[in-house]
C-alpha positions in Angstrom: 71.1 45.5 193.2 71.4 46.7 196.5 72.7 49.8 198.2 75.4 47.6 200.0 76.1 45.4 196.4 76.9 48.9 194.7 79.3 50.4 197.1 81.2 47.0 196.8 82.0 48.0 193.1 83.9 50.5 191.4 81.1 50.9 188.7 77.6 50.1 188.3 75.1 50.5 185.0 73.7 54.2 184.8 69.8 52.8 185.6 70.9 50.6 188.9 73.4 53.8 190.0 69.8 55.9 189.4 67.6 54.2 191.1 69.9 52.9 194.6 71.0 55.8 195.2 68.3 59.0 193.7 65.4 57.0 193.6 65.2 57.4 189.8 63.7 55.4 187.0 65.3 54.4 184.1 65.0 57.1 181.8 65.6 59.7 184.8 68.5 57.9 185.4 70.5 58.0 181.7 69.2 61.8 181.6 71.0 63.1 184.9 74.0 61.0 183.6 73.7 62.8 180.6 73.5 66.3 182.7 76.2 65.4 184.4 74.3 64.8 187.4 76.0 61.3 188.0 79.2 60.6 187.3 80.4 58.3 184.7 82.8 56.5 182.7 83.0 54.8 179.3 84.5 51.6 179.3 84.7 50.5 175.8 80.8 50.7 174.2 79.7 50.5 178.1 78.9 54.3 180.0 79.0 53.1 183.3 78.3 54.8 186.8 81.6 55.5 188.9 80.2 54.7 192.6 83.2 56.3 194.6 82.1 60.1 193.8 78.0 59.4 193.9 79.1 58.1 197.7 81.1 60.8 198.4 78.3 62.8 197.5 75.7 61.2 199.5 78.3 60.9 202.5 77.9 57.4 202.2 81.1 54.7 203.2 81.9 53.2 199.9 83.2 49.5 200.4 85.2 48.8 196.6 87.1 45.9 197.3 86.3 44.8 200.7 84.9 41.2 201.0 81.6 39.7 201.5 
């Protein structure tokens, strides 16, 4: 996943949220999730990423529902 794929979409799994936009691994990814560090949801059995407050963040545009 790119940068430009994950501001596309509302949510993104906790390890591609990590690593596009912190530069984190895997595990450093699901442990600042679980600090609170990024921002997420729980959608059924799923914790997800929410994009729009990790690129508000980062000052970065944020594209959710805009076409390819």
């Amino acid at each position: 996943m790119t940068l430009e794929d994950a501001l596309r979409r509302p949510t993104v799994p906790i390890p591609d949220a990590g690593r596009v936009f912190y530069g984190l691994s895997r595990n450093g990814s699901y442990e600042a999730a679980k600090r609170g560090d990024i921002p997420t949801v729980r959608i059924g059995r799923k914790i997800m990423a929410v994009v729009a407050p990790i690129a508000e963040q980062l000052g970065l545009h944020h594209h959710f529902g805009e076409a390819d």
